[in-house]
C-alpha positions in Angstrom: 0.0 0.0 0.0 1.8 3.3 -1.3 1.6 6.3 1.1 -0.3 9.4 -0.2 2.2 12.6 0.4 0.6 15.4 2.3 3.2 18.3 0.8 4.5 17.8 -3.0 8.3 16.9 -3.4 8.4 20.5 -5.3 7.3 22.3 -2.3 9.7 20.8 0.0 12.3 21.5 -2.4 11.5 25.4 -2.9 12.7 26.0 1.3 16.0 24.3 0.4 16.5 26.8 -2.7 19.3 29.5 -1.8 16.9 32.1 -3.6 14.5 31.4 -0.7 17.2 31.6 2.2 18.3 34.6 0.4 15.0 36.1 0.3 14.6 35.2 3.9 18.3 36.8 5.2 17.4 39.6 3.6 13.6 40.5 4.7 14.8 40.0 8.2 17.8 42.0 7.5 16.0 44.8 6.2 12.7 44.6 8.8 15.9 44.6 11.9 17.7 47.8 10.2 13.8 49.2 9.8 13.9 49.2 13.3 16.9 50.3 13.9 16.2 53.6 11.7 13.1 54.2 13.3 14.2 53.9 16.9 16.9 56.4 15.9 14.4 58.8 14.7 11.5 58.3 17.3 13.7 57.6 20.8 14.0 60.6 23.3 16.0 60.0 26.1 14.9 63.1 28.2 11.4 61.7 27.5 12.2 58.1 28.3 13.3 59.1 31.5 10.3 61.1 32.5 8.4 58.4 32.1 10.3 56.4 33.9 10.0 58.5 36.6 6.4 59.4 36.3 5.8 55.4 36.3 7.9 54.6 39.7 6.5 57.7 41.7 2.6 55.9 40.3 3.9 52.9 42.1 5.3 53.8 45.1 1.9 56.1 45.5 -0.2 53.1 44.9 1.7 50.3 46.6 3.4 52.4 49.4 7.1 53.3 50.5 9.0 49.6 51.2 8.6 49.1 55.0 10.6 45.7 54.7 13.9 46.6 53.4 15.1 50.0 54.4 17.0 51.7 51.4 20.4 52.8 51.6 23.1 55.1 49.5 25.8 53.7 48.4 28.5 57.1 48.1 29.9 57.7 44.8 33.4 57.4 44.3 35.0 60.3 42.6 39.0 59.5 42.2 39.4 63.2 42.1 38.5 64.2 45.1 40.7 62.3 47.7 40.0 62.4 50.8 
């Protein structure tokens, strides 16, 4: 009793065709630099870190100052200033 193939010999053999990988390296190529470009153009740092901080200071109104762990500072260390 012969097998009946669910995908054709000639479809199988179209993914193994280097125009197809090509094809494929270069869509994702070109959708990872199309990110890239658009990031560039769109990102704002100044912005990004606004809303950052709008965000945490949302949080710590809604869910409270830590009571658990007490926060501490760790100094900064400036080689310049010796003491």
């Amino acid at each position: 009793m012969e097998s009946k193939r669910l995908v054709g010999k000639n479809v199988i053999m179209g993914f193994q065709s280097k125009t197809f990988v090509k094809f494929q390296v270069v869509a994702f190529a070109g959708f990872f630099l199309g990110l890239r470009f658009i990031d560039y153009l769109v990102y704002d740092e100044q912005k990004y870190l606004e809303i950052r901080e709008e965000m945490e200071d949302e949080y710590w109104a809604k869910h409270g100052e830590p009571s658990e762990i007490i926060p501490y500072q760790v100094p900064y260390f400036n080689p310049e200033k010796s003491d």
